[in-house]
PASEBA-1860 file (N, C-alpha, C; in nm, 3 decimals):
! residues 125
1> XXXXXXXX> -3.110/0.296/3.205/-3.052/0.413/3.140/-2.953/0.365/3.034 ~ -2.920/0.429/2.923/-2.857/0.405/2.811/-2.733/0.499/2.780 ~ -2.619/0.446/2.825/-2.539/0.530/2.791/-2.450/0.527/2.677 ~ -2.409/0.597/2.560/-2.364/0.549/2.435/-2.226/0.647/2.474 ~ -2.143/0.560/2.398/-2.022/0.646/2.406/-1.932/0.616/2.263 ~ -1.909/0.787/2.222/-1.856/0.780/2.064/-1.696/0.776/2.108 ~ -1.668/0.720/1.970/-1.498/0.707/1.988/-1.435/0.779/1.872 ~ -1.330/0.859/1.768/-1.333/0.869/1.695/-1.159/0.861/1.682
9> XXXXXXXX> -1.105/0.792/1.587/-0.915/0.804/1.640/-0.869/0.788/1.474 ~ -0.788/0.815/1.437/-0.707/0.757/1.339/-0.594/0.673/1.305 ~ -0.593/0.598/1.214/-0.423/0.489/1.236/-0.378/0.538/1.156 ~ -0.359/0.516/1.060/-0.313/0.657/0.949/-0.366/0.727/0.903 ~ -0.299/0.866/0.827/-0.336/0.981/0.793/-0.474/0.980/0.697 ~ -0.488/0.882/0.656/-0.594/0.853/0.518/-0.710/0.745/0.636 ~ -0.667/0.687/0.703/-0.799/0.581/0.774/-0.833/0.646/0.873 ~ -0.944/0.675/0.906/-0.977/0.684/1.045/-1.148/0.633/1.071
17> XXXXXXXX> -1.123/0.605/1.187/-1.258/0.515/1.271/-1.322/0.592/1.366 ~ -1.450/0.549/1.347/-1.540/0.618/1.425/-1.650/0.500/1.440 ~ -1.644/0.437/1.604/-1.713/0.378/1.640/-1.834/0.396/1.796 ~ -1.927/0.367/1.825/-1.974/0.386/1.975/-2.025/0.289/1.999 ~ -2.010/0.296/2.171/-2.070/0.150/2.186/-2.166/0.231/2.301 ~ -2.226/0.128/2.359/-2.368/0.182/2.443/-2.377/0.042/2.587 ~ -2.416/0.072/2.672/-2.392/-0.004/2.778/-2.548/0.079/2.899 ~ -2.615/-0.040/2.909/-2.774/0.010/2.983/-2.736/0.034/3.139
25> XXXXXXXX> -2.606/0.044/3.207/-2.563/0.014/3.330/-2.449/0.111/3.324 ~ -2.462/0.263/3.351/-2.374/0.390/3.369/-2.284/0.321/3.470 ~ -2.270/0.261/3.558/-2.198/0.232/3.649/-2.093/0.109/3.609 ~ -2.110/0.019/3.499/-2.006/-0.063/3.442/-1.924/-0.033/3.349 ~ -1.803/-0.002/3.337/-1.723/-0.024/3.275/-1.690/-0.120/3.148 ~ -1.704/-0.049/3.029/-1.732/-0.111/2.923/-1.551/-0.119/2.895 ~ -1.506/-0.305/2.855/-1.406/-0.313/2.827/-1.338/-0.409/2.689 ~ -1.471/-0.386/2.645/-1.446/-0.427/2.491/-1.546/-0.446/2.428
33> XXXXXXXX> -1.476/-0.372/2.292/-1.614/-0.324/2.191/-1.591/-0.384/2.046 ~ -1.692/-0.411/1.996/-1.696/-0.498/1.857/-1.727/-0.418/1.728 ~ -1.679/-0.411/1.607/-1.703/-0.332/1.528/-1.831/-0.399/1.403 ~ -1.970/-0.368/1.409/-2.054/-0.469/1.336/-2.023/-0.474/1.207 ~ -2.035/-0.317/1.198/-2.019/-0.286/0.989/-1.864/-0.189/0.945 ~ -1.865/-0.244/0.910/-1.682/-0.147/0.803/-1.710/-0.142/0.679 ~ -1.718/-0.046/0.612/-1.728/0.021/0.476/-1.629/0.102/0.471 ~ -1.550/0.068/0.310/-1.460/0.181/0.274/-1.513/0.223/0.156
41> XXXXXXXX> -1.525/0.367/0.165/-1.623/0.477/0.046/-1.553/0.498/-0.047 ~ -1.437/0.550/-0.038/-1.361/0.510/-0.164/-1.232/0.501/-0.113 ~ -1.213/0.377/-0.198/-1.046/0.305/-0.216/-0.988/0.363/-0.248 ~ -1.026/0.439/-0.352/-0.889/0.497/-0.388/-0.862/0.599/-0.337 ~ -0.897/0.690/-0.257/-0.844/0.766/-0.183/-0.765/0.742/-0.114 ~ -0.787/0.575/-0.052/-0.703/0.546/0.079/-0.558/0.476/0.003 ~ -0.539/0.455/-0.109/-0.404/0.369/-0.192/-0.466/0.235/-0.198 ~ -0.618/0.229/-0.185/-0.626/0.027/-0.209/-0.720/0.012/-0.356
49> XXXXXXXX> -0.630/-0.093/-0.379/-0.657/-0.147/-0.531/-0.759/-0.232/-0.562 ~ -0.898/-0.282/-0.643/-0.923/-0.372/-0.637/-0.782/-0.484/-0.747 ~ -0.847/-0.607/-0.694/-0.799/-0.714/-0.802/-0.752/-0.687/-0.952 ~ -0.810/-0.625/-1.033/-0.828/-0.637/-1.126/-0.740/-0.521/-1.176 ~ -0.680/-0.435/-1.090/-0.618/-0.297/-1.104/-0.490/-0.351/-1.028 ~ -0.439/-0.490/-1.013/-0.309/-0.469/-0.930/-0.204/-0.436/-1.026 ~ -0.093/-0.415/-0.964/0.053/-0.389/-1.066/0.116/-0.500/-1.118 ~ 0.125/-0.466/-1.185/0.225/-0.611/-1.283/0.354/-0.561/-1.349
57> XXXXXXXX> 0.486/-0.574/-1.337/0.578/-0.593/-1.400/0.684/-0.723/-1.465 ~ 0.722/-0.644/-1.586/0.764/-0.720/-1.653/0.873/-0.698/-1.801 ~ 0.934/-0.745/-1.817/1.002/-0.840/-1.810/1.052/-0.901/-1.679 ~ 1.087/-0.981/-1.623/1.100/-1.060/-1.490/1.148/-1.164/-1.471 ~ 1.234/-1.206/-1.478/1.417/-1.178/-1.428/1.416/-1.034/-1.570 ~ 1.477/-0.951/-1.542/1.514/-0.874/-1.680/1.650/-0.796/-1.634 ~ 1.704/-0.743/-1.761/1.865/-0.683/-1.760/1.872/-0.591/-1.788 ~ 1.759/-0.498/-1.807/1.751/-0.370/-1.817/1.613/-0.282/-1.774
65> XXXXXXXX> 1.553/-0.299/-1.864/1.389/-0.185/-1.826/1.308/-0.293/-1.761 ~ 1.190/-0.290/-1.716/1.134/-0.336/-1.617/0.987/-0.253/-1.660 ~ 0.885/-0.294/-1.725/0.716/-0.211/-1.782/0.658/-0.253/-1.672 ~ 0.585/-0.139/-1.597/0.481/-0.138/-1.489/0.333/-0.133/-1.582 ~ 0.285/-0.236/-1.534/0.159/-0.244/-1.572/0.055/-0.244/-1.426 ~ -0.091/-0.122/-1.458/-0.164/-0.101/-1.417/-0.160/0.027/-1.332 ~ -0.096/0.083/-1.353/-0.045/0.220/-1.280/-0.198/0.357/-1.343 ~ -0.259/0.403/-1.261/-0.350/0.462/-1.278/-0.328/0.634/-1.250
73> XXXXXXXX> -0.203/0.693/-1.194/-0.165/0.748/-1.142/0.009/0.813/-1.104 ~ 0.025/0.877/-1.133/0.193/0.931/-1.101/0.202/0.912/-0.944 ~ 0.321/0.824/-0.911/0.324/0.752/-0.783/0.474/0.741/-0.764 ~ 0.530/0.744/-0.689/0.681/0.744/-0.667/0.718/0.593/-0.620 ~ 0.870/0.559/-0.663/0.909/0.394/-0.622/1.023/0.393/-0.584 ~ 1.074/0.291/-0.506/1.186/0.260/-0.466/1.215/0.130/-0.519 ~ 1.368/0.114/-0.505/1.386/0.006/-0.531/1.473/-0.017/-0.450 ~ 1.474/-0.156/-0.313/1.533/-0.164/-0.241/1.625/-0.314/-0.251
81> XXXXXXXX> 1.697/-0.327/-0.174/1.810/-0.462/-0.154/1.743/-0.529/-0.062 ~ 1.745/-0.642/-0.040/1.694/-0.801/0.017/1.688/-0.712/0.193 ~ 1.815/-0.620/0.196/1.863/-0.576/0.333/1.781/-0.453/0.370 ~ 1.759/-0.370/0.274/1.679/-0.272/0.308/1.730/-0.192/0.233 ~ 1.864/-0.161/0.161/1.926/-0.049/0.165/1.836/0.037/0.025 ~ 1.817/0.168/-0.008/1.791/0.188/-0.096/1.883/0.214/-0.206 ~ 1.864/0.180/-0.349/1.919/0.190/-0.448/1.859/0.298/-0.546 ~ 1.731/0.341/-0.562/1.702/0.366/-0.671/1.585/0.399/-0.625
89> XXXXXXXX> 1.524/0.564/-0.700/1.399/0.616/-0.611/1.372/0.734/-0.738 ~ 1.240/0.738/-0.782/1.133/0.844/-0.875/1.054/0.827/-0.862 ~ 0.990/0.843/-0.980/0.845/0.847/-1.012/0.763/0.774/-1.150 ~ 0.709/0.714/-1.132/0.614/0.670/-1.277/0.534/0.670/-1.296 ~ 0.440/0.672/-1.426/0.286/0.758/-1.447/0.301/0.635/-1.531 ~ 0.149/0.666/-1.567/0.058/0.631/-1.725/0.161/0.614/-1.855 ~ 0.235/0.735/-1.859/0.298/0.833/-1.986/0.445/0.755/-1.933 ~ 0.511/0.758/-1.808/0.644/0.702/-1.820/0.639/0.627/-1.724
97> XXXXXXXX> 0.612/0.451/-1.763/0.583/0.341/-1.681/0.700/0.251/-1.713 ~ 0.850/0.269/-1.703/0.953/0.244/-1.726/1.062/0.263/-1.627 ~ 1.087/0.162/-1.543/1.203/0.143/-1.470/1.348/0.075/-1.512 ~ 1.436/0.167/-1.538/1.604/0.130/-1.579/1.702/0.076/-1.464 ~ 1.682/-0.065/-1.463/1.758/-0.131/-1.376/1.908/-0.190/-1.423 ~ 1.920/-0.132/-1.512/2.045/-0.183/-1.586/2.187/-0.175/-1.529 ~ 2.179/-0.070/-1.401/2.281/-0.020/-1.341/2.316/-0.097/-1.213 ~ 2.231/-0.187/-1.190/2.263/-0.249/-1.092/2.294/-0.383/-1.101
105> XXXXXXXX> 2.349/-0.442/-0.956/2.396/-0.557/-1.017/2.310/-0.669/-1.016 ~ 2.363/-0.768/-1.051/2.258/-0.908/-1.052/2.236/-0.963/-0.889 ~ 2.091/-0.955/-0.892/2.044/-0.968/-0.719/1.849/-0.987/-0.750 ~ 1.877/-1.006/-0.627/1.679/-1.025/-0.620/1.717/-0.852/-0.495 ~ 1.588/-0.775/-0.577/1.593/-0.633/-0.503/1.454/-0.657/-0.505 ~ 1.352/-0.577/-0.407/1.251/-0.497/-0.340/1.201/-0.377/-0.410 ~ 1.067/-0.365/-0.504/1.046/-0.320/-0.576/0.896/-0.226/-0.504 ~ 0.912/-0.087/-0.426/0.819/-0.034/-0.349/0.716/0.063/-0.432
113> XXXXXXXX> 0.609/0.075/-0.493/0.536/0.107/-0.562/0.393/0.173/-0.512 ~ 0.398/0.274/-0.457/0.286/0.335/-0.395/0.261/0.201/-0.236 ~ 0.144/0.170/-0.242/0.125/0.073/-0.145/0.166/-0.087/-0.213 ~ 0.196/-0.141/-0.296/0.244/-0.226/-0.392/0.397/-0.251/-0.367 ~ 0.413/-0.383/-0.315/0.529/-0.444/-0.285/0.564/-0.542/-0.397 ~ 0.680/-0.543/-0.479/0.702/-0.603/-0.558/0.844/-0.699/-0.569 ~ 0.895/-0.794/-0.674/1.025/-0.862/-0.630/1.026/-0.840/-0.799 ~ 1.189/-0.787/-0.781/1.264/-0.795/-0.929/1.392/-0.883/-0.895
121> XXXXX> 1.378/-0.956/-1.001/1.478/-1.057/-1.033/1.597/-0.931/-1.157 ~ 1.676/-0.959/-1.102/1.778/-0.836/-1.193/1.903/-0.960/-1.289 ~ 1.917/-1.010/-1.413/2.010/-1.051/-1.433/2.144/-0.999/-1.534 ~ 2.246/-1.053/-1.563/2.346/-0.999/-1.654/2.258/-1.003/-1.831 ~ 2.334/-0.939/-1.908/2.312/-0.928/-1.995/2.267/-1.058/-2.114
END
């Protein structure tokens, strides 16, 4: 006899899995299951980038603006301290791909960019 058993769960709000496994012996206890094939249908729904679309900023060490390159999309950012703390939080598009770091002080800060983790070097003038 063939018993298949579906699973379906999510890890985050955007991923979710749907796997079954099958076991010819109703009476054993199936206690681990292997996943053969994984396909993601579209990336960009889920926030993943290929290669060729990652973010790039720059100037880097810089003392004032900071140009995001590869931004496909209006996406909100943070900009955090080595510690966590937040400093600095909007939004940047296509049209305004310009971060003003001028206000802060000279430090290596945490640059949070949709799913895109970044490092700004911040120096004096």
């Amino acid at each position: 006899m063939l018993l298949i058993k579906c699973f379906y769960f999510s890890i985050f709000e955007r991923i979710q899995f749907y796997f079954q496994t099958s076991d010819f012996d109703p009476n054993t206890n199936v206690t681990e299951a292997g996943i053969d094939d994984f396909y993601i249908f579209n990336a960009s729904e889920l926030g993943l980038e290929s290669p060729e679309n990652k973010l790039q900023i720059y100037p880097n060490p810089t003392s004032s603006l900071i140009k995001i390159k590869g931004l496909s999309a209006r996406v909100e950012y943070q900009v955090l301290t080595m510690q966590g703390e937040l400093m600095m939080s909007d939004f940047v598009s296509l049209e305004n791909n310009f971060i003003d770091v001028q206000e802060l002080a000279t430090g290596i800060y945490i640059l949070r960019i949709g799913n895109s983790i970044l490092k700004i070097i911040k120096q004096n003038d």
